[in-house]
ZATIVEX-623886 format. One line per field, with one value per residue: residue in three letters; x, y, z of N, C-alpha, C in turn. Coordinates in steps of 0.001 Angstrom, whole numbers. Layout:
N
code: Ala/...
n.east: X/...
n.north: Y/...
n.up: Z/...
ca.east: X/...
ca.north: Y/...
ca.up: Z/...
c.east: X/...
c.north: Y/...
c.up: Z/...
//
This chain:
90
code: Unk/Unk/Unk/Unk/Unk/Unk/Unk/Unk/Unk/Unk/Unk/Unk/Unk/Unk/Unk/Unk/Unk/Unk/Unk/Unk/Unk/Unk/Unk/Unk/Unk/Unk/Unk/Unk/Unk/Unk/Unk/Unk/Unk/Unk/Unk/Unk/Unk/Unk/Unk/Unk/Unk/Unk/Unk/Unk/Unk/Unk/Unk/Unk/Unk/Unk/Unk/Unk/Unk/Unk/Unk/Unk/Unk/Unk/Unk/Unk/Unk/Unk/Unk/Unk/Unk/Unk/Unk/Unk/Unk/Unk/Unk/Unk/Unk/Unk/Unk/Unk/Unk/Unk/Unk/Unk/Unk/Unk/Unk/Unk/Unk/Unk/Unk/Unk/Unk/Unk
n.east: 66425/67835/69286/70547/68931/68211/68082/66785/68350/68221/67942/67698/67506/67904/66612/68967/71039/73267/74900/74740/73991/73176/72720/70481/70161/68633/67253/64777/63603/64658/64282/65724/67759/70305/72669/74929/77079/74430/73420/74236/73495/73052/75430/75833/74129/70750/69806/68331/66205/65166/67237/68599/69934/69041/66375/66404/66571/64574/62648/63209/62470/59815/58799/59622/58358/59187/60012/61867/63021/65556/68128/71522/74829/77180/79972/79837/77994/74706/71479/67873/65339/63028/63169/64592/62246/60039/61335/61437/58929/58061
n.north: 66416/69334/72315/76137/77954/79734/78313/75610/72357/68841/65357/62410/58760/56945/54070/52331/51100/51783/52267/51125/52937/55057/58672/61457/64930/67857/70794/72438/75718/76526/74390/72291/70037/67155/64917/62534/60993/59036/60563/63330/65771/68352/68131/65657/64428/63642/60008/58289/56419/55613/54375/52661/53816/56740/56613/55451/58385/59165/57746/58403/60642/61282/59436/60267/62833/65106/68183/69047/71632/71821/69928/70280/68668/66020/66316/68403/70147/71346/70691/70977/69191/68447/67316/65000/63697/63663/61838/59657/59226/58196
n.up: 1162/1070/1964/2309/3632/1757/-526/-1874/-2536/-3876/-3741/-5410/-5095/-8143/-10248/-12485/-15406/-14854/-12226/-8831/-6339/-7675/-7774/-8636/-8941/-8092/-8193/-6967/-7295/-9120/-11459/-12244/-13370/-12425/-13679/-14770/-16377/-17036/-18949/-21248/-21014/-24200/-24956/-25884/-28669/-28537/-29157/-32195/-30408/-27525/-25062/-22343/-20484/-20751/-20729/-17969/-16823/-17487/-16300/-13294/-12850/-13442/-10956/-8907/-9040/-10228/-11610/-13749/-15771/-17645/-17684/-15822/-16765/-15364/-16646/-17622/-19774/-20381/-20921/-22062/-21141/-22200/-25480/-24237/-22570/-24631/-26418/-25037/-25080/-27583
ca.east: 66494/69060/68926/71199/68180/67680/67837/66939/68714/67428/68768/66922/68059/67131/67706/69561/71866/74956/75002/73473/73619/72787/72000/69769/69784/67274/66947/63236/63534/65528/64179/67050/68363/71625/72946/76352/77444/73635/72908/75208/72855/73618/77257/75378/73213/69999/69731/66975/65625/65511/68684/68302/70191/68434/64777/66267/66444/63107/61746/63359/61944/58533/59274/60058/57424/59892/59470/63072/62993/66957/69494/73029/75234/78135/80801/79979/77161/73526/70358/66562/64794/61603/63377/64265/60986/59494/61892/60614/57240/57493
ca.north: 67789/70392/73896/76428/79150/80263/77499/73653/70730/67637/64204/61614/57090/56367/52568/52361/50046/52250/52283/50556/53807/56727/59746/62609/66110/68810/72324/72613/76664/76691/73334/72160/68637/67076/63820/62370/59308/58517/61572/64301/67111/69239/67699/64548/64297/62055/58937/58017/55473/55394/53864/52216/54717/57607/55861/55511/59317/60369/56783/58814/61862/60608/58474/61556/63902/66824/69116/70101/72080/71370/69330/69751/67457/66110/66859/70133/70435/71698/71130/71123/67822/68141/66163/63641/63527/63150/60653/58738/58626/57842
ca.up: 734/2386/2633/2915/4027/926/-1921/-1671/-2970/-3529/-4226/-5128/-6027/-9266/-10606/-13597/-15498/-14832/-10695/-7918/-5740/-8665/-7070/-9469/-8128/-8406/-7372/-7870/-7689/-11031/-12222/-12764/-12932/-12627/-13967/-14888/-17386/-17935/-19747/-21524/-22002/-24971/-25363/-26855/-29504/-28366/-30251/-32809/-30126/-25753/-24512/-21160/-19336/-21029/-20114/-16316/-16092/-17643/-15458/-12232/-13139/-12867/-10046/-7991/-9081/-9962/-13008/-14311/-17646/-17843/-16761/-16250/-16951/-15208/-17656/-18426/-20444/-20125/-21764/-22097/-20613/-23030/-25833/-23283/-22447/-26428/-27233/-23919/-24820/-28674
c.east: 67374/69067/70127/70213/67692/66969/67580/67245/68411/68319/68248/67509/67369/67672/67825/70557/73213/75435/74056/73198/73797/71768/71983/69585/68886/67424/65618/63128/63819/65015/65190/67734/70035/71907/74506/76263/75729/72941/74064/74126/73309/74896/76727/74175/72120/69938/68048/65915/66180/66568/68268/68640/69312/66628/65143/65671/65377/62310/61972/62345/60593/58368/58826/58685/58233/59801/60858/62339/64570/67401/71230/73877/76511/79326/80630/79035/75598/72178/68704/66216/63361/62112/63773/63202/60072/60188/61661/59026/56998/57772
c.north: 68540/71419/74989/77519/79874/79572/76179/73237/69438/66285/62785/60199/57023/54861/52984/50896/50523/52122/51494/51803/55315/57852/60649/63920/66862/69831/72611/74367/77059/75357/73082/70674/68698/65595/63851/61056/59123/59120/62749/65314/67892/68986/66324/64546/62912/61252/58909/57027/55527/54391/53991/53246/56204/57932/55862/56578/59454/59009/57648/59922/61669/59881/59352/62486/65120/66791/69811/70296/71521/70708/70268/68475/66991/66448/68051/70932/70903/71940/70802/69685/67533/67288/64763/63029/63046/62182/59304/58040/57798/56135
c.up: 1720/1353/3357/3419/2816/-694/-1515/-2505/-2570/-4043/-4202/-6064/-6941/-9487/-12308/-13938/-15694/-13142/-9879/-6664/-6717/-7908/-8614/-8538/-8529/-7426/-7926/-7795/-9442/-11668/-13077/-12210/-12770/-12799/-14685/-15584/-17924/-19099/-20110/-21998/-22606/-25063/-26474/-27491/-28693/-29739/-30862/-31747/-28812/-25912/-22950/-20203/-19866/-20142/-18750/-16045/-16253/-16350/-13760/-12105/-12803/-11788/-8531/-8302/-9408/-11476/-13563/-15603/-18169/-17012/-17208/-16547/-15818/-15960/-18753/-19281/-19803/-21251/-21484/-21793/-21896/-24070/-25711/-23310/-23610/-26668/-26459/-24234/-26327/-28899
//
């Protein structure tokens, strides 16, 4: 975690089948993720059915203990983690 005095960032390894060193960020003030290639929030439609890299993030997510409501994305996008999350569990 680092700190500029007012906000923390966090950065935590997830395993996946896109990287062997995948870093996930988190600003737990804003609950607010961040991911890149394994997830396109709100730029990509989720699929009818978990996709390995999809299942990493929500598996990190739990992993970690942190509570985003959203992610960003790397490439530009931003969206809500709860249908992540539903399409994880069904």
């Amino acid at each position: 975690m680092i700190s500029d005095g007012r906000r923390e960032v966090a950065a935590y390894r997830i395993d996946n089948p896109h990287s062997k060193s995948y870093l996930l960020g988190y600003v737990p003030d804003a609950k607010l993720g961040y991911v890149t290639d394994l997830w396109s929030p709100g730029r990509d439609p989720l699929p009818p059915k978990i996709t390995p890299p999809l299942a990493s993030v929500v598996a990190g997510v739990k992993k970690h203990g942190i509570e985003p409501a959203r992610f960003a994305g790397g490439h530009g996008s931003t969206g809500d983690f709860a249908p992540l999350q539903k399409l994880a569990s069904e």
